[in-house]
Every structure is written in structure tokens, then in C-alpha cells.
N, C-alpha and C positions, 0 to 999 in steps of 0.2 A: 614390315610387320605391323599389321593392325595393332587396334588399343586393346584392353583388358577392360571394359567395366565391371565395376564391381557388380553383386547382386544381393540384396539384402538377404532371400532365401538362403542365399549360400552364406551366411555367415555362421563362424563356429565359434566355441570355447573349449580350447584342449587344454588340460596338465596334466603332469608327471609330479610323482613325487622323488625331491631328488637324496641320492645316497649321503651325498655331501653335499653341507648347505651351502649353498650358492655356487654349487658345480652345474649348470642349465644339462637337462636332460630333456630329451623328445616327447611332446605329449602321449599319452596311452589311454588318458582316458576322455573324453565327451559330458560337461556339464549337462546336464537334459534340462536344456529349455529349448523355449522357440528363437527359432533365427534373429527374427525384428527382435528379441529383445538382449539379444547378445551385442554386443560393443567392443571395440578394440582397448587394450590397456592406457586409461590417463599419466602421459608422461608428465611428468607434476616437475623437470626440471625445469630452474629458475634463470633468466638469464637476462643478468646486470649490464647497463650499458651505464660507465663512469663519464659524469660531463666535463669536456675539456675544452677550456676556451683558448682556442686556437686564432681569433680573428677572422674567424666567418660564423656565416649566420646559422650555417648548418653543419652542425659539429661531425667529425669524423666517426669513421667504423673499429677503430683502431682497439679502441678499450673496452672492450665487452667481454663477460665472462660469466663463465655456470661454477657457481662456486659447489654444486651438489647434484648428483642424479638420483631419485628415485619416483616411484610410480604409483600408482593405486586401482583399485578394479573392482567393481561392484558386482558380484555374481547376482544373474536376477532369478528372479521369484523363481520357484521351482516345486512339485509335491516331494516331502520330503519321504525317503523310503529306508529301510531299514540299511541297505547296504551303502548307501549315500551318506548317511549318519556320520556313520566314522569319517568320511572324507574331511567335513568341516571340524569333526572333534578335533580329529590328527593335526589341521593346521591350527587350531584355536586354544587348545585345551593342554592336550601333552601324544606325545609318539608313543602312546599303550601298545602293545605285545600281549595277543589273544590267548588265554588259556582255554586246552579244549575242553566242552563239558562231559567228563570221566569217558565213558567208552562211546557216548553220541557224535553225533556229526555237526553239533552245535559247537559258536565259538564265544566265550564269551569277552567283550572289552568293558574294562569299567574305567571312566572316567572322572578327576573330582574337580570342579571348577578351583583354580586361583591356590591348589596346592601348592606349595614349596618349592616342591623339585619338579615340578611340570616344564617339560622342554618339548614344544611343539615339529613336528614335521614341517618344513619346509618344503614348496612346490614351483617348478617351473611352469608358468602361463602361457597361452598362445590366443590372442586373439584377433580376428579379421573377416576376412571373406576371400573368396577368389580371384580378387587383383591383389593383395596385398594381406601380408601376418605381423605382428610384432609380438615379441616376448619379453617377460621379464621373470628374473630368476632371483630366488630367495623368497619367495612368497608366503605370507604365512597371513593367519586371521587377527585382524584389531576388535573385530565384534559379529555378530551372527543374530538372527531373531530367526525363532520356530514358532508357530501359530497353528492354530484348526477351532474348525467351526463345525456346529450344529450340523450332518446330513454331508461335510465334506470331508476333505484328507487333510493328513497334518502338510504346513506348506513349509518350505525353507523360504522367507519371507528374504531375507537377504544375509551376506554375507561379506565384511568388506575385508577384502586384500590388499596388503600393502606388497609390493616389489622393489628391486633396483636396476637398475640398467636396463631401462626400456631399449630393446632393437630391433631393429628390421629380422625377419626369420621369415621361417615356412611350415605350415602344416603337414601332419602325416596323414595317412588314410586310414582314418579309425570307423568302427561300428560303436553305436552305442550299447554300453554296459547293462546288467541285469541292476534290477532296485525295485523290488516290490516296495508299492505305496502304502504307509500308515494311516490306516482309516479311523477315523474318529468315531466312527460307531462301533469299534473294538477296542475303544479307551474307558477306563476309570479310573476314577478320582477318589481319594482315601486324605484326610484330614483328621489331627491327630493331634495333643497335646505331646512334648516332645518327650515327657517322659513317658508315656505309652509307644515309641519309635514309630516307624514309618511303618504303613499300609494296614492298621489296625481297624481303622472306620473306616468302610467304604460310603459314600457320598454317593449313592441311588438316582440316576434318574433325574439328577440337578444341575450337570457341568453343561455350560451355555456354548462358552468358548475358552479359550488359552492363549496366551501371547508371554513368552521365554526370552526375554533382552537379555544378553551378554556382551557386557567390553569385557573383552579378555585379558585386557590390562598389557598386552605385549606391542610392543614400539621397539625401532630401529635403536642402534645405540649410536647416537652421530660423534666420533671420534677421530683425528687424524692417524689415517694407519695405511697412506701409500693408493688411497684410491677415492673418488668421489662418493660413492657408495658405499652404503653402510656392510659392516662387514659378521657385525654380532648383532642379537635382540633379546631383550631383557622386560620380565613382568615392571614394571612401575605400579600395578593395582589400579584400585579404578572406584569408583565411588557414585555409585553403586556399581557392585562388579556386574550384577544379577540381577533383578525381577522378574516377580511371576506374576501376570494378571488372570484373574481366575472370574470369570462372568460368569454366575448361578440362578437358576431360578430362584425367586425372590418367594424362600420358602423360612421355617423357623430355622432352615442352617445358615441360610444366607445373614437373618437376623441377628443369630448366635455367633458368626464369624463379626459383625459387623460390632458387635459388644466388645470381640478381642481385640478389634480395630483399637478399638478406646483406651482398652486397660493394656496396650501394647502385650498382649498375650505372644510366647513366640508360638510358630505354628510349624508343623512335622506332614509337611505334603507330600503324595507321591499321586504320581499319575503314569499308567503302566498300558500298555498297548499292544496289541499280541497280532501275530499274521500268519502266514501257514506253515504246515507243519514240518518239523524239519525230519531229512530220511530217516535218520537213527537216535530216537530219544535217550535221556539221559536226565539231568536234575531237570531241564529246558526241553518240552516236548513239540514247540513250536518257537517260530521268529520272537522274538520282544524286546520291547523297548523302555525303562524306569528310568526316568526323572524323581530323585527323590531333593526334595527341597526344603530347607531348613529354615522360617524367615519371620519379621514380624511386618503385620499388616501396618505401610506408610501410609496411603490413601485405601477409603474405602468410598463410595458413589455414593448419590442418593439412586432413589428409581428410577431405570431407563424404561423403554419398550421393544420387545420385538415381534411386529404383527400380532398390537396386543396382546401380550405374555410380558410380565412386568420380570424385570433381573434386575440385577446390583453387581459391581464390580468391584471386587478388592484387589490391591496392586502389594505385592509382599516382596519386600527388598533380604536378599541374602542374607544372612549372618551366618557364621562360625558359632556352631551351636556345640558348649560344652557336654549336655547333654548326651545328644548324638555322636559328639564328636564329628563333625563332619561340616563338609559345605555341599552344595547342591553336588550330585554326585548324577552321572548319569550311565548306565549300564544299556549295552547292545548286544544282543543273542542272534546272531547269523551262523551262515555257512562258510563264510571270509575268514582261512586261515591265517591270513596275511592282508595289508594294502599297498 
């Protein structure tokens, strides 16, 4: 039997979301990136080799050991699109259950970053190429970055996954999934004192670009309970859970936020982004997507440039705004009754 080389083309990233956490289920669905930049699962287990002086120079094989299996996996860049959304919420966020919008064919999910009772989905991984797969199962998100720019789409900039029990496996024969992409030129931005709530002032004409960091605050629970791997995951929170950097032309708004910088003004963001229309309207007549963000400006720039066009950057870290009641909260309008 000949060899198997691998081929980068052929490399893939499958998951499954499993019913039971840490029951490994067969991939269903196809991350959308490119090949080359997909990678197999880093098996992050440890393994101890204890020195034993024996009376030779080169100590025995005898005492070695992995006191712990688990894994990690960077999903790479990606455009991010409305039905793709929910994938990273669901591991990151919480396993939200879509209400439909009244008699439409709209669904909606809303999301709250770092709530109480947020229990995320868990997912089985597959990644490799055509000589070789490994998986790991119990997957869920430690952190996520969304971003978009000026003339481009919103991007899933990264994604990181934690797993346990990296193994040898195999891929199934999947197509890739529908996901219409989030264009930035169907985005606006609304900025708000928070006792006027979210999407009161729309922001004209000035949003440069966006960048969305989240640590989801969820980690393994390392306890002894009959296996190397961790068996449960629990929020620990995170500090900052959230920021939001919002790059503006460098107009009297930019000015005026850059004032609230100073007087730690909180601030009442949203930024809403809409895509085509779905069959049967309802409150939701087309795709969309709200980020609504609660926070006060930590840093703010002085003036950058872009191709000559002077902005300003303000970087706003989360809070738990009594006001609002809320934390960043994010809501997704598709035609996904289910994921």
C-alpha cells in the first residue's frame, strides 16, 4: 500500500454540536475558511518525565506521565454572516432557543454577554486533511473578536476553542453551509446617553471601523472525577469581559465622545446591520443583526489617518448598566429555526 500525503488544499474544519456535553458527535457542519489556513487541534497535553537516579548517565523511560488531557483550536479569520453568528454565540455566550417572529419566517436569538445563567453549547471538532483527522470533544469558546471596515464585511476575526481528549478520527463528507455575509455598508451606528436607551442617535456617515473583543469568561473546571479531562465548565468572568473600539471620523462627534472619554460618561451603543429579506415578514422584515453595548470610554486616541482622512479611536469596556439593565446584549434575525 502506498503512502497518503497530506495536502494542504485538502485540509478541513468540521463540528457538530453535541446533545450531551462531551458525548463526541460527527461533524455536520464546515467552518468557511480557506484550507491553508485551517490546522489540526493543538493537543496542549502535558507530559512529565520524573528524574530518577538510577546510576547511569541516562536516566530511564520508566516514570513519565500526563497528569491532564486537553486541547485548544484557533478558528481562523472568516467573513462573518448572519447564520454563522449564532454558531460562536452558542459556544461562547449561552445555548439560546429561537423564538419565531409572530406569523414570519424570521427567527429571532438574543444573546447577553456574561449573564448569570448563560450555559453555552458545547461542540465536537474535527480537524486535518486527507492523510490524517483528530478531534476533540466538549468544545466551547474562551473568546471571539468581530470586526469590519470601511468598503468591507463584518469579519469573525478569531475564535478560540478550548477541547478535551484530542484523538485520532475521521472526517465525514460534508458541503458547505448557507451564511450570508454582513456588509458594513448596511451597518449603523447609534450613540446614546444611557438614559435615552439604545438606537436613539444614529451616528451619520462617521463609523470608520469596529472591533468587538470578548473573553467569555468560561474555562474548564479541573477536578478529580475518574478521568483526565475535564468534565464540567464554569463562567469565572473576565476583566474586561468586553470592549468595543469604534474608529469615527474625526468630526464634532468624535470630539464630543472624546469629552465623555474624560468625564467617564457611560455610553448606550448600538450598531445594527441588516441583509436580505426574509420570505415572510413579521416585526423583522429582513436578515439583522444588533450589538447593543453598554460601556464607558477606557481609552480614547489622539488623531490617526486614513489615506488622509483624519479619525479618532475610542475603546469602551462593558459594564452592567443599571440604567439599561443590561450588558452588551447581541440579537440575530435569521431563518435558522434551530442549530
Amino acid at each position: 500500500m502506498g503512502l497518503t500525503y497530506g495536502v494542504t488544499q485538502l485540509r478541513q474544519l468540521q463540528y457538530g454540536f453535541e446533545a450531551v456535553a462531551g458525548t463526541a458527535l460527527n461533524g455536520d457542519t464546515l467552518w468557511p475558511a480557506a484550507a491553508s489556513d485551517v490546522n489540526m487541534i493543538n493537543d496542549d497535553r502535558e507530559i512529565i518525565v520524573v528524574p530518577v537516579g538510577d546510576g547511569r548517565l541516562v536516566p530511564p523511560d520508566t516514570s513519565i506521565y500526563t497528569p491532564t488531557l486537553t486541547g485548544t483550536l484557533s478558528l481562523p479569520s472568516t467573513p462573518f454572516g448572519f447564520e454563522l453568528g449564532n454558531h460562536i454565540f452558542q459556544l461562547g455566550i449561552d445555548a439560546e432557543v429561537a423564538t419565531q417572529d409572530g406569523v414570519g419566517t424570521g427567527y429571532v436569538w438574543a444573546y447577553e454577554i456574561g449573564a448569570s445563567g448563560n450555559d453555552p453549547k458545547t461542540a465536537t471538532f474535527y480537524g486535518g486533511n486527507n492523510a490524517g483527522v483528530e478531534r476533540g470533544n466538549y468544545g466551547f469558546a474562551t473568546a471571539f473578536a468581530i470586526s469590519a471596515e470601511a468598503e468591507g464585511a463584518w469579519m469573525m476575526d478569531s475564535g478560540e476553542i478550548q477541547v478535551r481528549n484530542v484523538e485520532v478520527s475521521s472526517f465525514q463528507s460534508l458541503s458547505a453551509s448557507s451564511n450570508e455575509i454582513v456588509l458594513m455598508g448596511n451597518t449603523l451606528l447609534y450613540i446614546d446617553d444611557v438614559g435615552d436607551g439604545f438606537g436613539t442617535t444614529q451616528i451619520s456617515g462617521q463609523l470608520h471601523s469596529f472591533t468587538l473583543n470578548v473573553d467569555t469568561g468560561f474555562r474548564p473546571v479541573p477536578v478529580g472525577d475518574g478521568n483526565l479531562y475535564y468534565s464540567a465548565i464554569k463562567n469565572v468572568g473576565a476583566d474586561p469581559m468586553a470592549t468595543l473600539e469604534l474608529t469615527l471620523e474625526h468630526t464634532t462627534t468624535a470630539i464630543a465622545e472624546r469629552v465623555n472619554w474624560r468625564a467617564k460618561t457611560p455610553r448606550a451603543v448600538r450598531l445594527i446591520a441588516t441583509g436580505s429579506a426574509l420570505a415572510t415578514p413579521d416585526t423583522y422584515s429582513v436578515k439583522t443583526i444588533i450589538i447593543d453595548f453598554p460601556g464607558v470610554y477606557t481609552e480614547f486616541s489622539t488623531l490617526d489617518s486614513a489615506d488622509g482622512d483624519d479619525i479618532m479611536t475610542g475603546t469602551l469596556t462593558m459594564h452592567y448598566n443599571s440604567t439599561v439593565a443590561q450588558a452588551c446584549t447581541i440579537t440575530v434575525v435569521n431563518e435558522l429555526s434551530a442549530v
